[in-house]
N, C-alpha and C positions, 0 to 999 in steps of 0.2 A: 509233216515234212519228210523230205525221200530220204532215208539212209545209202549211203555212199560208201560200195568198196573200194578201197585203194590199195596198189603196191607199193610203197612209200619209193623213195629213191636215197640215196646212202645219206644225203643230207635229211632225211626222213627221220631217220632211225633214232635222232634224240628224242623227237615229242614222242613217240612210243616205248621211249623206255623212261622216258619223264611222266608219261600216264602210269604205266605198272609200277615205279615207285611209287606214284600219290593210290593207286591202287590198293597196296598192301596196310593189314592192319592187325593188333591183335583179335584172335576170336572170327577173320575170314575164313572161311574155305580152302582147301585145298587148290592153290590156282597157278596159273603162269607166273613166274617170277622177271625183276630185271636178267636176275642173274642166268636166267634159261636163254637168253639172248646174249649174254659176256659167254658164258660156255661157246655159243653155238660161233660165236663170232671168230673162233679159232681156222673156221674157212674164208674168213676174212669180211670185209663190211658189203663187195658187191654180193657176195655168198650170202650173206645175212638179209641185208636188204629184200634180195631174188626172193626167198623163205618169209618173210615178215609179209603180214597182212592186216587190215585196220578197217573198222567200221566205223561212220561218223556220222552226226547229224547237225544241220545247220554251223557246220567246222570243226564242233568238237566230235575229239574219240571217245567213242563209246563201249568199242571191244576192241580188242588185238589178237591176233593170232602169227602160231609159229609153225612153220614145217619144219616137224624135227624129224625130216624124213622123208619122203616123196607118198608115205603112206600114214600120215602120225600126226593131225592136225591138235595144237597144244592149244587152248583158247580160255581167256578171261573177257569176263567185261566190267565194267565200272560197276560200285557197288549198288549205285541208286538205279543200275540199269537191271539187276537182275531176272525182276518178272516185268520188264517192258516187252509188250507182247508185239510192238511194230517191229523190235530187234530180233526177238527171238523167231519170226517170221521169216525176215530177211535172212536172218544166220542160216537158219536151215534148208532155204530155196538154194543160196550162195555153194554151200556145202556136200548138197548132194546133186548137181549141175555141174559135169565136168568142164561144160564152153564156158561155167565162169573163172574157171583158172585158180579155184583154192584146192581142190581135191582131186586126184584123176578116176576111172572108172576102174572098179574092182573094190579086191577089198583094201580095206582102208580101218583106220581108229581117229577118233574122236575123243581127247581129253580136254573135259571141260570142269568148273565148279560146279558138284552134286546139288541138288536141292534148287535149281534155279530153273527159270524156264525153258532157257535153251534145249538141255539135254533131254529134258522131259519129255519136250515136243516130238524132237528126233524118236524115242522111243516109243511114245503112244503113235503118233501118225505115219511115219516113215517106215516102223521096224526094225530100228537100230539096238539090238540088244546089248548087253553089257558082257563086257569081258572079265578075261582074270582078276584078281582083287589085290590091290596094293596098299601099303600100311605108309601112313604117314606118321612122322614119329615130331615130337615138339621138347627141347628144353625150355626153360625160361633161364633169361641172364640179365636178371633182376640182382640179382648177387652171384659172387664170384664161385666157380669152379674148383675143383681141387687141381692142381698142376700136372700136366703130364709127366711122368719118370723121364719120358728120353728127351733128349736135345732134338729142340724145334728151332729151326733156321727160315726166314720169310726166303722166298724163293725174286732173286732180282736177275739181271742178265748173266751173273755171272754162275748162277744154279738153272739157268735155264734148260742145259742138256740134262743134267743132272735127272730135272724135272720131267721130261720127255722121257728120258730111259726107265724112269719109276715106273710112270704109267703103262711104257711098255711091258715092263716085267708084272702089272698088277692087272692087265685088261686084256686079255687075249684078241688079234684081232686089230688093237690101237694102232692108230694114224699119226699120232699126234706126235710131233718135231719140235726140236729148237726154234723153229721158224714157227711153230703154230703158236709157242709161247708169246713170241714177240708181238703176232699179227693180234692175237687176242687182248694183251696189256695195251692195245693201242686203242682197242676199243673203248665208249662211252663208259660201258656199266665197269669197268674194272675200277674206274676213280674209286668205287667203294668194294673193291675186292682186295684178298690176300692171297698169295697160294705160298703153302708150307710144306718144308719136307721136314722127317721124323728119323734121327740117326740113332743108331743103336753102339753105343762105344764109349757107353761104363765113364762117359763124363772126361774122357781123355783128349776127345777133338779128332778122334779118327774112326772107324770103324763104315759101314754099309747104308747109307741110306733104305729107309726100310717101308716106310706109308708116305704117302702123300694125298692134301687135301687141297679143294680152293672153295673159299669161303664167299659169298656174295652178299652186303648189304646193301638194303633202300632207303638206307637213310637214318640217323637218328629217330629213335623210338619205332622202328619198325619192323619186321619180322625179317632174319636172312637166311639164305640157305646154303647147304654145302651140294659141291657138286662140281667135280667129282668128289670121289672120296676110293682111294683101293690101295689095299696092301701087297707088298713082293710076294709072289709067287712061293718063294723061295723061305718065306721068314715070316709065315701065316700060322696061323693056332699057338701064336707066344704072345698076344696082347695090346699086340702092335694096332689094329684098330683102330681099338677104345684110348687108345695113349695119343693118336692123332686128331679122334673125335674128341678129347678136351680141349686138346690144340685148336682145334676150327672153334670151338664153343667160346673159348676166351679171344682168339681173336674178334670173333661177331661182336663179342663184348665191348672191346676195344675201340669199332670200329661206330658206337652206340647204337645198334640192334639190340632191340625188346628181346628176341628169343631166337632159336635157331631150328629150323626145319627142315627135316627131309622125307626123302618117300624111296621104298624100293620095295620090290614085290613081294607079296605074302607069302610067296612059296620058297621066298629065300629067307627060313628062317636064323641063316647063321646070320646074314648082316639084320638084322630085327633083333637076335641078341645081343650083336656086337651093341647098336644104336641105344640099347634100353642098359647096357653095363656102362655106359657114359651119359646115365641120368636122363635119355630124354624118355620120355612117355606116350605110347600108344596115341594114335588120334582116330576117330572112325574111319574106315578102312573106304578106301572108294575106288570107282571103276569107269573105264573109258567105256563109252558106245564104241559099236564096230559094227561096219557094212560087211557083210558077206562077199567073197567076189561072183 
């Protein structure tokens, strides 16, 4: 049967983020999340939609992919799809074919789950070598955490600038608004998201907000991740972190996620310390393909 690219349309965008929920599991791969699509939806759902891409056969999806980026293609496929070799043909015709509208010409990346056929192909026939190396880190919330020290407050409309100003003071570069809070909580995937801010004020009820995190579940018993995750500028190397990474870790809890996952690059080895001083644990390290331009 023919596999079928599509650009979904904003009414699209739940059965895509209704497959990467049933997607995740304990013991998968490092893969696209719902929650990469709740982040990304902060430029709203025609934004998202435009970026969302989908592979299907005889109706159902088989893979998904994201533009996280105009050069940054993020891609999963269904478990039982991994070495289907008709998909993994399709993917990589799709992908390095700029008139088919997933990827444009130049260079470009390709993050996909290691050990599967997709990626393999791209690199033995195509030339797609592998780039920098990123660590993925895993708790399990199987049982409960130790409590963060500072006051964590869930972030709702009335923290929403609040929550925009953190991230500017923790992202260099950030975009992100009052407005972007709201356009994003309106999205699908946030029904199983948190976002938290972390004050530092000795338990009085005043003092600076100081980290902030937003946490994404798929569902009871299923693996969530954080993302973002960054501390003020201003009020770094005091702990603050790891004091919001339990924060997000009990929340996922909360929210009945198995475990909690994240990934940031290998060569940033402070956040890989911060992540391993809040209990989570190394995962094998893995890496995007990249076309050359």
């Amino acid at each position: 049967m023919t596999i079928v690219l599509n650009k979904p349309e904003i009414d699209g965008l739940a059965d895509a983020v209704g497959v990467l929920r049933e997607w995740q599991y304990e013991g998968a791969p490092t893969q696209l999340h719902p929650g990469d699509l709740g982040w990304f939806w902060r430029a709203g759902a025609e934004a998202t939609a435009a970026a969302v891409r989908t592979w299907s056969r005889a109706g159902r999806i088989l893979a998904v992919g994201l533009l996280d980026g105009p050069d940054l293609l993020r891609l999963t496929t269904a478990p039982d799809a991994r070495q289907d070799e008709e998909l993994a043909r399709q993917l990589v015709s799709d992908v390095t074919d700029p008139a088919r509208g997933v990827l444009p010409a130049g260079r470009v990346n390709i993050e996909a789950p290691p050990n599967t056929l997709f990626p393999d192909l791209l690199g033995a026939e195509e030339g797609w070598p592998l780039d920098d190396p990123w660590t993925p880190l895993r708790r399990d919330l199987t049982a409960p955490g130790p409590a963060p020290d500072l006051r964590i407050e869930e972030v709702g409309s009335a923290r929403a600038h609040g929550f925009a100003a953190l991230l500017g003071a923790a992202f260099d570069g950030s975009r992100f608004t009052e407005d972007s809070w709201h356009v994003m909580a309106s999205g699908v995937p946030y029904a199983d998201a948190r976002c938290l801010l972390a004050y530092d004020d000795g338990g009085d009820g005043g003092g600076d907000a100081v980290a902030a995190v937003t946490v994404w579940s798929a569902g009871p018993g299923r693996p969530g991740i954080l993302e973002p995750m960054g501390v003020h500028r201003d009020h770094r190397r005091r702990g603050y972190g790891e004091q919001i990474t339990l924060a997000a870790a009990a929340a996922l809890r909360d929210l009945g996620a198995s475990s909690a996952l994240v990934a940031t690059p290998s060569s940033n080895t402070a956040a890989v310390a911060t992540y391993e001083s809040a209990g989570f644990e190394r995962r094998e390290e893995t890496r995007d393909r990249y076309r050359a331009a």
